[in-house]
C-alpha positions as a printed NumPy array, in Angstrom:
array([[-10.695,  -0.445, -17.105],
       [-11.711,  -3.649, -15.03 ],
       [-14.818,  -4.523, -13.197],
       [-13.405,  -5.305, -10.644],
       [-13.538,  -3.216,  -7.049],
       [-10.839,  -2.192,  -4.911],
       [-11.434,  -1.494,  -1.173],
       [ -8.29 ,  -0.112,   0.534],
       [ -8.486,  -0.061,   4.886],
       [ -6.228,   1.747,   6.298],
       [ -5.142,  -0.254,   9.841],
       [ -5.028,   2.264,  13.219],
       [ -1.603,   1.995,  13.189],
       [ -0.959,   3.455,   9.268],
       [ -3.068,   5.712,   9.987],
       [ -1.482,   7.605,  13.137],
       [  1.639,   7.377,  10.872],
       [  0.248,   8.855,   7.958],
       [ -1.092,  11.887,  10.243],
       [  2.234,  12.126,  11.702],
       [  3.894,  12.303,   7.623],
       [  5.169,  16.211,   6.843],
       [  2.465,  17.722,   4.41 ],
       [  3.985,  17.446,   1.305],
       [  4.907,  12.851,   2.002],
       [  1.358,  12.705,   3.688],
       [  0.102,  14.391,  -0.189],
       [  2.153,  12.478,  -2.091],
       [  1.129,   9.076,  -0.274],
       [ -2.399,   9.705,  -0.504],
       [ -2.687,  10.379,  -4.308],
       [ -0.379,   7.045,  -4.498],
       [ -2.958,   5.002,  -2.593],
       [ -6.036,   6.614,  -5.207],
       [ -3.497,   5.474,  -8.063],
       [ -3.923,   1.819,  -6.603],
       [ -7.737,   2.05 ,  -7.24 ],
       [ -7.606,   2.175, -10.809],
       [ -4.91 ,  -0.455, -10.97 ],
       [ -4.082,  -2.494,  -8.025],
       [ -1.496,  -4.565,  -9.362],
       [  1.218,  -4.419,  -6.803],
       [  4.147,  -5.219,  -9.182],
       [  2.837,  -2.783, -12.238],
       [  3.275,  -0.242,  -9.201],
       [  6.842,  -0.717,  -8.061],
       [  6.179,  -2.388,  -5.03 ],
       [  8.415,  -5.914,  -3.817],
       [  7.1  ,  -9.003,  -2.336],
       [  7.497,  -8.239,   1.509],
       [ 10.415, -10.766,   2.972],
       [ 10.787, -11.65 ,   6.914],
       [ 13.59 , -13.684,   7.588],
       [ 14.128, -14.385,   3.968],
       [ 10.572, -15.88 ,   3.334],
       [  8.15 , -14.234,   1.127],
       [  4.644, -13.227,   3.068],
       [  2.084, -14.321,   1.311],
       [ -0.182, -11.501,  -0.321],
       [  2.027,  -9.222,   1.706],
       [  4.444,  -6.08 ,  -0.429],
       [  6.468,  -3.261,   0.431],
       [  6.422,  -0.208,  -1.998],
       [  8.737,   2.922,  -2.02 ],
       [  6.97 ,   5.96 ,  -3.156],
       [  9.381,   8.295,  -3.   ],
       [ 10.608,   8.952,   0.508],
       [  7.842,   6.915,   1.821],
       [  7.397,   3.053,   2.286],
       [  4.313,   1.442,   3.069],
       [  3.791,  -1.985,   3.805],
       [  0.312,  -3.662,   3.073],
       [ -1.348,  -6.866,   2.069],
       [ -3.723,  -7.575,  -1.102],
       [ -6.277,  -9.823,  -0.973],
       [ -8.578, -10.898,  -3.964],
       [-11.642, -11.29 ,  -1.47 ],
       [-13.75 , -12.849,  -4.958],
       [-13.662, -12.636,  -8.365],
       [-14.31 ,  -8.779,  -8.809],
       [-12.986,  -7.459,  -5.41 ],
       [ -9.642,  -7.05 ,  -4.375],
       [ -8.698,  -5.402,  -0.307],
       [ -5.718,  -3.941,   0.498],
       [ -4.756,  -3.618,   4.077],
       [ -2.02 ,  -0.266,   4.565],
       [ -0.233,  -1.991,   7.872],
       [  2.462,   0.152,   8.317],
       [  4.122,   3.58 ,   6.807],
       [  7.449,   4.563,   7.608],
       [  9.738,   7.324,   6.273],
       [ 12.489,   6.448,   4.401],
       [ 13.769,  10.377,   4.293],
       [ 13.145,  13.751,   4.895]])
């Protein structure tokens, strides 16, 4: 286990979205986030550098967790704490 601290902020707009999930997605993409606490590698998670136009976003990934995608940004904030942002959550299928 590291030393270092994870923060995850969940934006407004996630947020609304995640209260609007059905019960069982809304579950499921909780426990996910708690996962990225004790490792918040994006890449050891299954989550893709997040592309616009072709370009890779900075700090920014996309991650399907099963019928769920949520987009967010990681930021090493120091040497021992790491924030990710949840942007947006949309459902991939129901």
């Amino acid at each position: 286990m590291t030393a270092r601290r994870v923060l995850i902020e969940v934006g407004p707009r996630a947020e609304q979205q995640i209260h609007e999930l059905p019960e069982k997605l809304r579950v499921r993409l909780r426990l996910a986030l708690l996962d990225l606490l004790d490792d918040p590698l994006p890449l050891a998670r299954g989550a893709i550098p997040f592309r616009a136009d072709g370009d890779e976003i900075p700090d920014a990934y996309e991650w399907d967790i099963g019928g769920v995608t949520v987009f967010y940004n990681l930021i090493e904030t120091g040497p021992l704490l790491i924030q990710i942002i949840v942007q947006v959550v949309l459902i991939d299928a129901i």
